[in-house]
N, C-alpha and C positions, 0 to 999 in steps of 0.2 A: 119878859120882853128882852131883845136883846141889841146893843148898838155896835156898830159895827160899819166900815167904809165900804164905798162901793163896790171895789174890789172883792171884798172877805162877802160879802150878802152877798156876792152874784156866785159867787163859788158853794160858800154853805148853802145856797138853793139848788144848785146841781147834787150837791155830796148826798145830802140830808133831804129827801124827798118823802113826800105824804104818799099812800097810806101807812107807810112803814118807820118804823120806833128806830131812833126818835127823829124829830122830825123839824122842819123850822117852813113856814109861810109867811106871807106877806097879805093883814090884814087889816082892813079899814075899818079906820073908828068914826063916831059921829062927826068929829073936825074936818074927815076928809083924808087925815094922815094916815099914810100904811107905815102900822105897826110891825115890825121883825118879831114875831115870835116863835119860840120855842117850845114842841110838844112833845110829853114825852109820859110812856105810862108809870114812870119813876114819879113824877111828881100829882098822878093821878088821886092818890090815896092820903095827901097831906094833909093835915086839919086846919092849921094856921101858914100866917100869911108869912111870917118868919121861919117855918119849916120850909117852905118852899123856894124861898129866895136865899137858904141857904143850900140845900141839896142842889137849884138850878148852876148855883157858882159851883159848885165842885163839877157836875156836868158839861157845863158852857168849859169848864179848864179840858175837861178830858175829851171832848171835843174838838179842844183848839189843837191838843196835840196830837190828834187823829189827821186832825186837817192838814197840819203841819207835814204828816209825811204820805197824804196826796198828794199835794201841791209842791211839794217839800220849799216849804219858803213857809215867815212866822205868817200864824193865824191868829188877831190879835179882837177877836168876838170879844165880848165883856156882856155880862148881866146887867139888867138895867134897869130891872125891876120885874112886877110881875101884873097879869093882865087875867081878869077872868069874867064870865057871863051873869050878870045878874040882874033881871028881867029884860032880856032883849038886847041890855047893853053892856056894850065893851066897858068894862072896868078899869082904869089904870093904875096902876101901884107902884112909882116910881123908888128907886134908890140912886141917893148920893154918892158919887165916886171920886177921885181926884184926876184932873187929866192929864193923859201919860202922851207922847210921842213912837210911831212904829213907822217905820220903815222895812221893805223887804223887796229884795232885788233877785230876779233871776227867777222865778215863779216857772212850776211846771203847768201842768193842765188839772183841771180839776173832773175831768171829764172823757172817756172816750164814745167815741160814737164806730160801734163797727154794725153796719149793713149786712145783713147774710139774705138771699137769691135762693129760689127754687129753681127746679132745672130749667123749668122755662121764662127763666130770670124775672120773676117775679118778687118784689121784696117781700120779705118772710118780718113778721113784726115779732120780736120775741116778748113773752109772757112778762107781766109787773112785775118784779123784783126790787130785796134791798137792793139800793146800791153799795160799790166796798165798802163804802167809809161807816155807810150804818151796817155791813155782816161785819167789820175791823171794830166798830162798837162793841157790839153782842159778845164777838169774841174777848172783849177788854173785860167786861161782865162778871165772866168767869175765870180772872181768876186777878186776884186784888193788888199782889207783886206788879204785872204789868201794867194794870193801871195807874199805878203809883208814878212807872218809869213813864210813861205818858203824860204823865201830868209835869214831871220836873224836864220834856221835851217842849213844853207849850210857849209860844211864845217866843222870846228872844233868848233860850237859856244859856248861860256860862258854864265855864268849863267845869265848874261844879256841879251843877243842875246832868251834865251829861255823863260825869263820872258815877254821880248818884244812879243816873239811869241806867248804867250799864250793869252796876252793882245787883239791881234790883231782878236785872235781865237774868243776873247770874245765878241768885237764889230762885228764880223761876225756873231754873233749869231748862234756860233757851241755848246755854254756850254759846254768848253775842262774841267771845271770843276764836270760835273755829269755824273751819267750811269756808268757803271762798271768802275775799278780801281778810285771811288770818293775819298779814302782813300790817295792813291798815288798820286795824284796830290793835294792833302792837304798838307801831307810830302815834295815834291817838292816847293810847295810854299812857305810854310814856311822855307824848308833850301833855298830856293833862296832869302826869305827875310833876313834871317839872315847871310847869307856869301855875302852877296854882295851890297842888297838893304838900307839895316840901319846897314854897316858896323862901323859908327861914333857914333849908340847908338842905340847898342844892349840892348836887355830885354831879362835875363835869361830865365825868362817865356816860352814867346815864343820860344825858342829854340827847335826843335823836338829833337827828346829822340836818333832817330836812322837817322841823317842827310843825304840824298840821296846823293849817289855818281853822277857823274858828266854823267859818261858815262851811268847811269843808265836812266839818266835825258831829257838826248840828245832820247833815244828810247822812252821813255816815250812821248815826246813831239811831235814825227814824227809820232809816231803812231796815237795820233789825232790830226793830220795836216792829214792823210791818212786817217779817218774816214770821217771828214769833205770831202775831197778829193771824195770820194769813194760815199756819199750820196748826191753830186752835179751829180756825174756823175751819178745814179741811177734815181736820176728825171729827168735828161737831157733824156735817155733814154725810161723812162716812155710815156713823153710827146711826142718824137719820132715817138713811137710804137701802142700812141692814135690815 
């Protein structure tokens, strides 16, 4: 089960759509209450109730940080336990948490909608498919470096959490360092060295002239975690389609 503000459920229902892994719906229990849940064939094969609601948190993280560069704004889902079928009925298996405060301003879309016409302008319905964020999953999958930088993307992260990610990006062998915006992630590095990294002995020097904002930082970062993302999933397909 998973909790989650209006906001963040109405977006992970567009992102993360059934039939395709993984997945989240909105299910009624005997009380009447629609349950947020989370499906996923990772947590299909679990024996115990503590395997599951620990594998769902690593999940639910690595989907916040997927979410996060959809929408590119924090995606602040949390686990919330865990729910399953046992004679007819919904099951509920809550977990304790402590509550936290999110705020996120500036939200992109979680969503596009493009129409495509036959020549006698007819709308053409195109076939079920994942959507990005679940093929930006799959592609996270395979290979565990990225998932990592994804995970230290989730949320609200510091300029830690982002230097980590870029590190991670780097032993991935993504180069979050080159190819367009090379400049900006110059800037980034450098004010993430200087606000955070050698906050004990700074060097004027290296100080940049125009120090990156934080929330500038966080989009910058997601967006290549989504590139890397995005050319995993490309090969995957390639190779598919050989």
């Amino acid at each position: 089960m998973l909790k989650a503000n209006r906001v963040n459920q109405s977006e992970w229902l567009q992102m993360f759509k059934a039939p395709f892994d993984p997945c989240v719906e909105l299910v009624p229990d005997e009380s009447g209450d629609q349950l947020f849940i989370l499906k996923s064939k990772e947590l299909d094969s679990l024996a115990t109730l503590r395997d599951v609601l620990n594998a769902g948190d690593g999940i639910v993280r690595t989907l916040n940080g997927i979410a996060g560069g959809v929408v590119f704004g924090g995606s602040s889902v949390d686990a919330d336990g865990a729910a399953e079928m046992r004679d007819g009925k919904l099951i509920r298996h809550l977990m304790l948490r402590a509550e936290t405060a999110h705020f996120s301003f500036g939200r992109g879309s979680a969503e596009f909608h493009v129409i495509m016409k036959d020549e006698e302008g007819n709308i053409v319905a195109p076939p079920p498919a994942p959507t990005l964020a679940q093929r930006r999953y799959a592609a996270s999958r395979t290979n565990e470096l990225v998932t990592h930088a994804l995970n230290y993307c989730a949320g609200e992260p510091g300029w830690f959490d982002l230097y980590k990610a870029m590190e991670l990006l780097e032993q991935a062998g993504c180069n979050p360092r080159g190819g367009k915006g090379r400049a900006e992630m110059e800037r980034f590095s450098l004010t993430a060295n200087w606000f955070y990294r050698h906050h004990d002995h700074r060097n004027e020097q290296k100080r940049p002239a125009k120090p990156m904002d934080l929330r500038d930082a966080r989009r910058l970062l997601r967006a290549r975690i989504n590139q890397a993302l995005d050319e995993v999933d490309r090969q995957a397909q390639a190779t598919a389609s050989a």
